[in-house]
C-alpha positions as CSV (number, residue, x, y, z in Angstrom):
1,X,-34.6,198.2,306.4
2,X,-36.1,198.7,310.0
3,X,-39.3,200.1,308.8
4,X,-42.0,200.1,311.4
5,X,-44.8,200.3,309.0
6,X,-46.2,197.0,308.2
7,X,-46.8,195.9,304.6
8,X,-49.7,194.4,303.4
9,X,-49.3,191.0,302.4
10,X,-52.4,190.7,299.8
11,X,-50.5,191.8,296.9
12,X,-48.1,189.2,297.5
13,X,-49.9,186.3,298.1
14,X,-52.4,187.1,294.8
15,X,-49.6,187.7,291.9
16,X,-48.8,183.8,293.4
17,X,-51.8,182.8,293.4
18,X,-52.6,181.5,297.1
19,X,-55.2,181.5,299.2
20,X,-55.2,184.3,301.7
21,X,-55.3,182.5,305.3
22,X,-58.0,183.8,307.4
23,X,-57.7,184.8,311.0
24,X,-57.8,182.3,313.9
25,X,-61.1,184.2,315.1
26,X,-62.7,185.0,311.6
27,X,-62.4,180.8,311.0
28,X,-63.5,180.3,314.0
29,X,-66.8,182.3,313.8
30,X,-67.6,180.2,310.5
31,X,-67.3,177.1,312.2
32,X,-69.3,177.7,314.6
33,X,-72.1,179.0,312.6
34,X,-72.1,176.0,310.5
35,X,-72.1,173.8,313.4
36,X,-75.1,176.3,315.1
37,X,-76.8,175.6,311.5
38,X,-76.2,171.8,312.4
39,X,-77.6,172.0,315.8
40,X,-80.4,173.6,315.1
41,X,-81.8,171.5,311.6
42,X,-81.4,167.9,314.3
43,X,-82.9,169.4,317.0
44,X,-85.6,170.7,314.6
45,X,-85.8,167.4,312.9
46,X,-86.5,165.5,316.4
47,X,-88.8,167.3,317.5
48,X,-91.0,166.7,314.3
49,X,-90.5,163.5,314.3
50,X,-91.2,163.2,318.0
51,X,-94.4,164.7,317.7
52,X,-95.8,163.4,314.3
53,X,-94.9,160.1,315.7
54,X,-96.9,160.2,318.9
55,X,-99.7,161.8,316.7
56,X,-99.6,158.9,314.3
57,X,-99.5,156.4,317.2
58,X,-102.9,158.0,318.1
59,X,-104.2,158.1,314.8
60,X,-103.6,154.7,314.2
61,X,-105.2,153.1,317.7
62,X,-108.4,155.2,317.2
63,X,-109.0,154.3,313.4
64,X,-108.2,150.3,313.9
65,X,-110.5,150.4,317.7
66,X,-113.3,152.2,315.8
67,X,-113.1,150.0,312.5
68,X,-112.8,146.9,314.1
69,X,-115.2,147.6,317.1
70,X,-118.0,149.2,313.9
71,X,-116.9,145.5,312.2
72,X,-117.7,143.6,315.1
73,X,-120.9,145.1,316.3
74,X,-122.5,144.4,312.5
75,X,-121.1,140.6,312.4
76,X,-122.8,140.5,315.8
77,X,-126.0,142.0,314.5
78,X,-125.9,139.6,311.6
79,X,-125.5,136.6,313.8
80,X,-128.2,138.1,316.4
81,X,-130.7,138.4,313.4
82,X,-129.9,135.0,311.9
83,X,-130.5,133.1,315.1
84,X,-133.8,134.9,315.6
85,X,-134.9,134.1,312.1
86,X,-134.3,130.6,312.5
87,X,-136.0,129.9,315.7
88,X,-138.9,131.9,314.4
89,X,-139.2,128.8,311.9
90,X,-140.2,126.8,315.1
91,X,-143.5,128.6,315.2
92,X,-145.1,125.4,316.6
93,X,-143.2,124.7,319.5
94,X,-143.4,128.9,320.7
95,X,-147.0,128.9,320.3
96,X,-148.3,125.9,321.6
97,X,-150.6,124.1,324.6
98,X,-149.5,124.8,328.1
99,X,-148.6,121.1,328.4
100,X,-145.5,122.0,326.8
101,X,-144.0,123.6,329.4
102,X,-145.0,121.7,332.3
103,X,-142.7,119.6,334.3
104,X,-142.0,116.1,333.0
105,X,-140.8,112.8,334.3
106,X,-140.0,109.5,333.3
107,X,-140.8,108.5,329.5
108,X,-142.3,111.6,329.1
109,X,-139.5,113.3,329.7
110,X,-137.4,111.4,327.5
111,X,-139.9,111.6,324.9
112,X,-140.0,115.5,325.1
113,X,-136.1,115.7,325.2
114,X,-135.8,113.7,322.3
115,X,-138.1,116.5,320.3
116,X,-136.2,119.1,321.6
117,X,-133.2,118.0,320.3
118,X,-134.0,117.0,317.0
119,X,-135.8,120.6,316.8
120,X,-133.6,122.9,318.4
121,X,-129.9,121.5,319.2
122,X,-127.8,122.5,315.9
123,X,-124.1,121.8,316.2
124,X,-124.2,125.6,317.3
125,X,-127.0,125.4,319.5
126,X,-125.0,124.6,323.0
127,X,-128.6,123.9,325.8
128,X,-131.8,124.6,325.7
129,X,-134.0,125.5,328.9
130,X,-137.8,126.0,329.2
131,X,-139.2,127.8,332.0
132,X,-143.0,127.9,332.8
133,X,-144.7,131.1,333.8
134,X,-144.0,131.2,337.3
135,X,-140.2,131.0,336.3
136,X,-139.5,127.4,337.5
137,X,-137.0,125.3,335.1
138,X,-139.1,122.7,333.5
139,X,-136.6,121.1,330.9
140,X,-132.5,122.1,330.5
141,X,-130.6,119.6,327.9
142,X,-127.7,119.5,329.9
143,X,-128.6,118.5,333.2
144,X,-132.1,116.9,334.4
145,X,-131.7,117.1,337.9
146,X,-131.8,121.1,337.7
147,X,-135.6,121.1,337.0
148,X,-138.3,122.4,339.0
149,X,-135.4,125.3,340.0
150,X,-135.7,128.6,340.4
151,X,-133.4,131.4,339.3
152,X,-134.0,134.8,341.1
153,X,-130.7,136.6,339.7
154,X,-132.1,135.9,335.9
155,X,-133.9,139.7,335.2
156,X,-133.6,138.6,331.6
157,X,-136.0,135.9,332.2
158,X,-138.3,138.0,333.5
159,X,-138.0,139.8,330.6
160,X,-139.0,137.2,328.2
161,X,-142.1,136.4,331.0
162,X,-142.8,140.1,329.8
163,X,-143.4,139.1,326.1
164,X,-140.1,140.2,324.7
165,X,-137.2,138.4,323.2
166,X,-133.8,138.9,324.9
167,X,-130.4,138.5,322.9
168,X,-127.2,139.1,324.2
169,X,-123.2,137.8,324.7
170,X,-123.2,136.4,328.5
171,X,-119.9,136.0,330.1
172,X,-121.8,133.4,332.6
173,X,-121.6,134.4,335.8
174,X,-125.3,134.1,336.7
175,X,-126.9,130.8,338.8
176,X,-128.7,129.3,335.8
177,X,-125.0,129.5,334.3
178,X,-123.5,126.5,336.3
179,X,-124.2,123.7,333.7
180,X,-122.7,125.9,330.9
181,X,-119.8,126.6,333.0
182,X,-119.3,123.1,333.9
183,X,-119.4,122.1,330.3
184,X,-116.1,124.5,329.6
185,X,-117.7,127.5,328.3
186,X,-116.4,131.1,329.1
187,X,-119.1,133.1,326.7
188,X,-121.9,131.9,324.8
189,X,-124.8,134.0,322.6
190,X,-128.3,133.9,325.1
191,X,-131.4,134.2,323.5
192,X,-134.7,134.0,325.6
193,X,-138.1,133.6,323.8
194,X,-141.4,133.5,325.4
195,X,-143.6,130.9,324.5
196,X,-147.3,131.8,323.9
197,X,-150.7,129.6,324.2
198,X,-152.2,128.2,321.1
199,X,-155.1,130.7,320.1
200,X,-154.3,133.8,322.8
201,X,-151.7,136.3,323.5
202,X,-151.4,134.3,327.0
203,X,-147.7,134.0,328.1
204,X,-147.2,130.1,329.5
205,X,-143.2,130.2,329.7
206,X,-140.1,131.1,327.9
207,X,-137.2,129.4,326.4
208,X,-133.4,130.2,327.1
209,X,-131.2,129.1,324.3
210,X,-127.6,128.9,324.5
211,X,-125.3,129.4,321.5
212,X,-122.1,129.0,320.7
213,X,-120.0,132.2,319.4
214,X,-116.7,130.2,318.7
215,X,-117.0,130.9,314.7
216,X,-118.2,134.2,315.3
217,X,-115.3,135.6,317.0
218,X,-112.8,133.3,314.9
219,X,-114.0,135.2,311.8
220,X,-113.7,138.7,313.8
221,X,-110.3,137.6,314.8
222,X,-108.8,137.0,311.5
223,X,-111.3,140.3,310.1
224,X,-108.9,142.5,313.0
225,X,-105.5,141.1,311.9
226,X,-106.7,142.0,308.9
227,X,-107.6,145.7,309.3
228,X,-104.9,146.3,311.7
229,X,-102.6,145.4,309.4
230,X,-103.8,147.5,306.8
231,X,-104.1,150.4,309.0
232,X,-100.5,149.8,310.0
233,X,-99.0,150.0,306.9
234,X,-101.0,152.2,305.2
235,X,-100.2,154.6,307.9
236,X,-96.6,153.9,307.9
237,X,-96.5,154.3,304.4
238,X,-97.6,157.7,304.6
239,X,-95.7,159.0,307.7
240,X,-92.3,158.0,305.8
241,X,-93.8,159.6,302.8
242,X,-94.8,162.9,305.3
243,X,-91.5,162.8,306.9
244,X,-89.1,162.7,304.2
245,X,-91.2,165.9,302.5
246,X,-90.8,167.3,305.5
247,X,-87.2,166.9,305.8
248,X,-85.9,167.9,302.5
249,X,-88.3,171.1,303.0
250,X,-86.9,172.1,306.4
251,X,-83.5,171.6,305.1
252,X,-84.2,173.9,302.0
253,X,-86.0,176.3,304.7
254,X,-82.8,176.2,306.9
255,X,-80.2,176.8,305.0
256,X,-81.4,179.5,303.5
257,X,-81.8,181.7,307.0
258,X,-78.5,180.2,308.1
């Protein structure tokens, strides 16, 4: 009965039908691989979506800044070219005697002001100024006492003295930009248009129209909202779409080398 050879237990446990218990070390070793496997597949699966994300983040500013900013500049360009088109319709008063633009006072001048404004202030036309050639003020709708100044910060004017029209967003900041900022502005659309003599090409003065751009850029305020959003989601769509392909394939990949 004292034996020192040790049996093998195999036989024993399979004609009952039990599970043979594995070592302490072998069990071990396959918990730990399964939890390695584990380890691995998360910090996998981070770093993806990590890295997809901050792409997607990237994607998704420089498509909405380049479709709204493309969307902007051609409601702009639309606006530019419809204000131009309708004060080329006042072909009489831009080419004209040089009476026009000469400083008025009195009667006169309420006479003139009252033309002006039945011609040119729309309920989106904000002031009107006329300059003669010299570059002195000679009429502004908004304040009368300003005439017979002169603006030396205003290279735009000089521009238009130069026989070309001038169109651009101002922010205001100039001199000749006290009366509008007074008023409550903060940005208005500036057009200036030189005025011509009646049979020449003679330049006699210029016009500087103000507009206001509140419609405009309520329109390209909703228009963003509107294309962000669609960006957005059509973007997030397809990152969750991305992602969970990307999961089930890395899981497949995975557990096959584990």
């Amino acid at each position: 009965m004292g034996s020192g050879k040790a049996r093998d237990p195999r036989p024993l446990y399979e004609a009952q039908g039990l599970t043979i218990p594995q070592p302490a070390a072998e069990a071990r070793a396959g918990t730990g691989g399964e939890r390695r496997g584990g380890d691995v597949r998360t910090r996998f699966l981070r770093r993806f979506s990590a890295m997809s994300a901050g792409l997607w983040v990237a994607a998704t500013l420089l498509l909405g800044a380049g479709v709204t900013y493309l969307i902007e500049q051609q409601m702009l360009e639309r606006t530019s070219i419809a204000t131009l088109d309708y004060y080329q319709s006042l072909t009489r008063y831009l080419i004209t005697e040089e009476d026009f633009v000469r400083p008025k006072t009195g009667e006169a001048y309420e006479q003139f002001d009252a033309t002006i404004r039945r011609n040119f202030l729309t309920p989106r036309v904000f002031s009107v100024k006329i300059y003669d050639r010299e570059g002195t003020l000679t009429y502004y709708s908004l304040d009368r006492t300003q005439v017979g100044r002169r603006f030396s910060d205003n290279p735009d004017l000089q521009k238009a003295l130069a026989r070309q029209v001038v169109l651009e967003l101002s922010d205001l900041r100039k001199g000749e930009h006290a009366g509008e900022r007074q008023a409550g502005q903060g940005r208005l659309l500036e057009v200036y248009i030189p005025i011509l003599r009646k049979g020449s090409d003679e330049i006699i003065g210029a016009y500087e129209i103000y507009s206001s751009v509140d419609p405009l850029f309520q329109d390209i305020r909703r228009i963003r909202l509107y294309v962000w959003g669609s960006i957005l989601f059509g973007l997030l769509l397809l990152y969750l779409a991305l992602s969970w392909t990307f999961r089930r394939a890395s899981h497949t990949i995975l557990d096959q080398n584990l």
